[in-house]
C-alpha positions in Angstrom: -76.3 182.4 57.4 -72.7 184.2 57.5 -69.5 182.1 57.9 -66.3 183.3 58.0 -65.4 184.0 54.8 -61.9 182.4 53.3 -60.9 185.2 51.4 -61.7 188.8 51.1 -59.9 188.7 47.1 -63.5 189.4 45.5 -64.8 191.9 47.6 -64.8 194.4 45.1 -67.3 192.5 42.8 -70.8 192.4 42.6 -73.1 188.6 41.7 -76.7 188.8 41.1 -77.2 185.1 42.4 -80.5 183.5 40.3 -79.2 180.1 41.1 -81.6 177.5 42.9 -81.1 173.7 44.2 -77.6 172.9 44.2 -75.1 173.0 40.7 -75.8 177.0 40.7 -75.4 178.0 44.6 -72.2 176.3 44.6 -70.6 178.4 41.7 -71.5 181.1 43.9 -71.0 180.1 47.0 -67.3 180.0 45.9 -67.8 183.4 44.9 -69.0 184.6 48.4 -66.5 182.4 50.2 -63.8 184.6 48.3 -65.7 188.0 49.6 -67.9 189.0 46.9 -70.4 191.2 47.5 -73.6 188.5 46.6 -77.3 189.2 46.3 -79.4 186.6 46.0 -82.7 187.5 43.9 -85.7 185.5 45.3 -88.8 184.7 43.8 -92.2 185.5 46.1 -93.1 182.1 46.1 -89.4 180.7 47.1 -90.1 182.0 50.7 -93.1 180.1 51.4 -92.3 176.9 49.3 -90.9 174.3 52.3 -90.6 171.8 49.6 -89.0 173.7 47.2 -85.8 171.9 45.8 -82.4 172.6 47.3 -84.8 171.6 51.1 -86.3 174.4 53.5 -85.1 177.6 54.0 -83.8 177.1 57.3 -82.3 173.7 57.0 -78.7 172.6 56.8 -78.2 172.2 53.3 -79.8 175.7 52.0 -78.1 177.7 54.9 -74.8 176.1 53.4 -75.6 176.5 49.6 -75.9 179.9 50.4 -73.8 181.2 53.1 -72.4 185.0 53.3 -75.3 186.4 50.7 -77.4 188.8 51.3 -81.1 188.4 49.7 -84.1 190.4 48.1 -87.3 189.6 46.8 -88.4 190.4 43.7 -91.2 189.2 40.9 -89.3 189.2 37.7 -92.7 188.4 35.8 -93.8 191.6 37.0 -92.7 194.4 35.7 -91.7 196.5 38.4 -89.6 193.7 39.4 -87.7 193.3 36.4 -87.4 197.2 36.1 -85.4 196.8 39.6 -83.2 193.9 38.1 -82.7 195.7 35.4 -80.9 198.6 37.6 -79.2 196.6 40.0 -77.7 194.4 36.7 -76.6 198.3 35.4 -73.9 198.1 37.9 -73.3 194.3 38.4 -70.4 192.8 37.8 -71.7 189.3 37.6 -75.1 187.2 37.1 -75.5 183.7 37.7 -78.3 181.6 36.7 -79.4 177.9 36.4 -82.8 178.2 34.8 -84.0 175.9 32.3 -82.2 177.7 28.7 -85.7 178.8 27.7 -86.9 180.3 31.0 -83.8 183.8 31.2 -85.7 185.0 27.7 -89.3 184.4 28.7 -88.1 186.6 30.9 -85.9 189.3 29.5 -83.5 188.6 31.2 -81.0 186.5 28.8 -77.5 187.3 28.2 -78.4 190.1 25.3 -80.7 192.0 27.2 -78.8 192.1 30.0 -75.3 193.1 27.7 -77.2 196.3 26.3 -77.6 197.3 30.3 -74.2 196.6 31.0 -71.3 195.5 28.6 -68.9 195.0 31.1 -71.6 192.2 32.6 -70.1 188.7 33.4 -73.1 186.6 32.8 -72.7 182.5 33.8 -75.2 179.9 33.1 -75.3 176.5 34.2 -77.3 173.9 32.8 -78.7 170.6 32.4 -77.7 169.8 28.8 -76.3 173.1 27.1 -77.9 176.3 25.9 -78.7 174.6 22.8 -78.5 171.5 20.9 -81.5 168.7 21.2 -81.9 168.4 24.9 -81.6 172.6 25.9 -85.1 172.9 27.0 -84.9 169.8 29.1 -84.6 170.4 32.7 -81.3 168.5 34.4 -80.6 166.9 37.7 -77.8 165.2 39.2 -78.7 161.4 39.1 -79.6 162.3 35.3 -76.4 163.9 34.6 -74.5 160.8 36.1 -76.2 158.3 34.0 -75.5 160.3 30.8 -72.4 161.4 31.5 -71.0 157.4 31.9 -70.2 158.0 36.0 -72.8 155.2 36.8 -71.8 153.0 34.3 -68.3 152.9 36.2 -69.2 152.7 39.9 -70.3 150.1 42.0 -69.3 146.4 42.1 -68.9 144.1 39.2 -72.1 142.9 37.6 -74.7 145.0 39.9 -76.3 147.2 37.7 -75.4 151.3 37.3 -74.3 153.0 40.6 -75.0 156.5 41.9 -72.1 158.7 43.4 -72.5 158.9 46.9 -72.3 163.1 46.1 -73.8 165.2 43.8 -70.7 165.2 42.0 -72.6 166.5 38.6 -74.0 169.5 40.5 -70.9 170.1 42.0 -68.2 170.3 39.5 -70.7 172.2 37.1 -70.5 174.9 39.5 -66.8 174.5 40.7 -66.1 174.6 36.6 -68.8 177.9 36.5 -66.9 179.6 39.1 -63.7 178.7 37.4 -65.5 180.6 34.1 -66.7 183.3 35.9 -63.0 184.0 37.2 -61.3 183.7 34.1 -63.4 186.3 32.4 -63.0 188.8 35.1 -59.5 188.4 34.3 -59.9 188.8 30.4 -61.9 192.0 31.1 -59.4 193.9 32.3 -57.6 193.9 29.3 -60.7 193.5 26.4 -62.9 195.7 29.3 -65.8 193.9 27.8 -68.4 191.3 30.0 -69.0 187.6 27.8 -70.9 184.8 28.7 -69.9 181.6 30.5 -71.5 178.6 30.1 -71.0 175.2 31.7 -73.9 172.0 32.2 -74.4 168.8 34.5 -73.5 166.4 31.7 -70.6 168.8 30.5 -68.9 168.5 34.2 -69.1 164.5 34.1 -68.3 163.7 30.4 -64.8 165.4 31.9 -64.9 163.8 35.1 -64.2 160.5 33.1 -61.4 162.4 30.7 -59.2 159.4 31.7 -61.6 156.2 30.8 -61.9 158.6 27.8 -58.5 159.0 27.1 -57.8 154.9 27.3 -60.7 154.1 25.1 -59.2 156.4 22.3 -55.4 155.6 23.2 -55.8 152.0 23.8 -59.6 150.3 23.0 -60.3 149.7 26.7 -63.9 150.3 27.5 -64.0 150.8 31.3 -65.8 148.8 33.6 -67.2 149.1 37.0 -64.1 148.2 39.4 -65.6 148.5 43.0 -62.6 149.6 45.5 -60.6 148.4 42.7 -58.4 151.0 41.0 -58.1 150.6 36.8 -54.4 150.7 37.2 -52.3 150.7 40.5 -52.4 147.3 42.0 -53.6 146.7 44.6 -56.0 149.2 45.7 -59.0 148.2 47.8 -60.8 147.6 50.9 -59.5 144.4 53.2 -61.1 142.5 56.1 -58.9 142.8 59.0 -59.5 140.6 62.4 -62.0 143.5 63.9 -63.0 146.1 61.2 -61.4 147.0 57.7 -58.6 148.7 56.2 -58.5 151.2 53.1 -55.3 150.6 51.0 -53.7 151.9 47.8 -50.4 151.3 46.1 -49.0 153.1 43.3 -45.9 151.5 41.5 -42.9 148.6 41.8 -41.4 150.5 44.9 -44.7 151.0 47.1 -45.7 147.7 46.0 -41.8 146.1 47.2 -42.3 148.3 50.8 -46.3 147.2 50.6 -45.4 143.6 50.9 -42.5 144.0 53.2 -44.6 146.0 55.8 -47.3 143.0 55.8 -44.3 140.3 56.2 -45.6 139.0 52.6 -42.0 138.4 51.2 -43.7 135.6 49.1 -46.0 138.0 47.2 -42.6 140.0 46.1 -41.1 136.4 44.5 -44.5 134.9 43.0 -44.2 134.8 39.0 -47.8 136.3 38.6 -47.3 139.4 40.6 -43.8 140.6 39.2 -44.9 143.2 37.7 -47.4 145.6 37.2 -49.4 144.6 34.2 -48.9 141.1 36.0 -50.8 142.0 39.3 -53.4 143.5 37.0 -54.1 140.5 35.0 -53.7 138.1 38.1 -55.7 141.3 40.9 -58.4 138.8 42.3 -56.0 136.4 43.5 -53.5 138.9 44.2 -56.3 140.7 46.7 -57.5 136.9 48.4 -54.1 136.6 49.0 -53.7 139.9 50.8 -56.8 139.4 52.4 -54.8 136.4 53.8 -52.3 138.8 55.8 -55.0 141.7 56.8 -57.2 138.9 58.5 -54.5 138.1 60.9 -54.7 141.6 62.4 -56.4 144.5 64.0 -56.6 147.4 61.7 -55.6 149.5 64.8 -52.3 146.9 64.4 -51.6 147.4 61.0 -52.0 151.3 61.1 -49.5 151.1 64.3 
C-alpha cells in the first residue's frame, strides 16, 4: 500500500526489509516514511500463509506495517535465492531483520557474511532477548517482553494481578529504538565509511521504558507499584465521575494544583492541612481524589471543559 510519504530525507538509501509481525516492520516503516528506497524480501510461503503472524496480507494492520515498500520473493534456503540476496545486499545500504538469533546463520545470511559483500552494510537486528546471553535462541513476543521487562507489574489497578499495555509498546519502541540505530550509524559512516551492526530486543525497549521506577528504586528504595490512573508523583492525576460521563485530569505542581482547585470552586482543598503540599497530597491521594470526586459529580463534563 503507498501513503504519502513524510519525508523524502532517506531517499537516497537502500533497506533489505527481513522483518515480519510487528517490532521489525515498524523500524522500517519509519525508514520508508522518511523515503527510503525499501524492498521487502518475502519468503514463498509468506504469500499464501493467511494466518501468518503480523494478520493477512491484505488486512489493515500488514498494509500499515508495511506501507511505501516495494516487495520480492525469494527462497533464501535455496541457493539461487540467497545468490540473489547476496547481490542485491552488494549494493544495500541497510538490512533489517527480526529472526530468532540463530536463524540469519543457518542461513548465511548473519552480519559477517553479509560485511565481506559489503563493508559499508548497515545491518540491524531486533530481537526477543539479545543476540546472545541465556535466552538468544528463544523466540520473543510482546505480552512476553511486557512481563519481563516489569511494564505489567506496574499497570492496572491496585491488587488485580499483572496488566497488559493496551499497545504493543514492546514491539514498538524496539523498532522506534532500531530505527533510531540504524540512523545513527548512517551518520558515523560518513566519517569511519565503514557499515556496523545495530542491535536492539523486546525486553531491551521495556527495561528502558521503566528508566524512571528504575531510577527511584536506586535513588530512593521505592519499589513501584501498580497506580491505575494514578500518577507516582503529581497529585492529583486521574479519572473522575462527572454527572453524565467522566473527565481525564492531571496536575503537575503547587501552582496548577492552586489554579486546579480554584477552577472547581474547591477553596477548601487549598486550606486543608493534609493537602498543603505535595508529598502531603501524596501521602493523603485517596481522600484527596473522593474529595474531588465530590466537585466533578456536581457537573457535566461538557460543563467543566466549558
Amino acid at each position: 500500500m503507498t501513503f504519502p510519504r513524510a519525508s523524502s530525507a532517506l531517499s537516497r538509501f537502500t533497506v533489505l526489509d527481513l522483518t515480519r509481525i510487528r517490532s521489525g516492520p515498524t523500524a522500517v516503516r519509519q525508514l520508508s516514511d522518511w523515503g527510503a528506497n525499501v524492498i521487502k524480501i518475502e519468503a514463498p510461503t509468506d504469500l499464501a500463509d493467511s494466518e501468518q503472524p503480523g494478520g493477512p496480507r491484505h488486512g489493515p494492520d500488514f498494509q500499515n506495517l508495511h506501507r511505501n515498500k516495494r516487495a520480492m520473493t525469494l527462497n533464501l534456503k535455496d541457493p539461487k535465492g540467497l545468490e540473489v540476496f547476496k547481490r542485491l545486499a552488494a549494493k544495500a545500504d541497510v538490512i533489517v531483520e527480526n529472526f530468532r538469533p540463530d536463524v540469519k546463520d543457518k542461513l548465511g545470511i548473519d552480519y559477517a557474511s553479509m560485511r565481506a559483500i559489503n563493508p559499508r552494510l548497515v545491518y540491524a537486528s531486533i530481537s526477543g532477548f539479545g543476540q546472545d546471553g541465556p535466552y538468544a535462541k528463544r523466540p520473543g513476543f510482546d505480552q512476553i517482553a511486557q512481563g519481563m521487562g516489569g511494564l505489567m507489574s506496574i499497570t492496572g489497578l491496585p491488587g488485580q494481578g499483572p496488566v497488559r499495555a493496551g499497545i504493543p509498546v514492546a514491539d514498538l519502541t524496539a523498532g522506534l529504538f532500531c530505527a533510531l540505530g540504524i540512523m545513527t550509524a548512517l551518520l558515523e559512516r560518513d566519517v569511519s565509511g565503514e557499515g556496523q551492526w545495530v542491535q536492539t530486543s523486546l525486553l531491551q525497549a521495556q527495561v528502558f521504558m521503566l528508566d524512571f521506577q528504575a531510577a527511584r528504586w536506586l535513588v530512593d528504595g521505592d519499589v513501584p507499584q501498580q497506580a491505575g490512573n494514578n500518577h507516582p508523583t503529581s497529585i492529583p492525576t486521574g479519572v473522575f465521575k462527572t454527572s453524565d460521563s467522566f473527565i481525564n485530569i492531571a496536575t503537575t505542581g503547587g501552582r496548577i494544583w492552586e489554579r486546579f482547585a480554584q477552577a472547581i470552586e474547591a477553596p477548601d482543598l487549598l486550606t486543608h492541612p493534609d493537602y498543603a503540599t505535595i508529598a502531603l497530597r501524596s501521602k493523603n491521594r485517596d481522600a484527596l481524589n473522593a474529595a474531588i470526586g465530590t466537585y466533578m459529580a456536581k457537573r457535566t463534563t461538557g460543563e467543566w471543559v466549558s
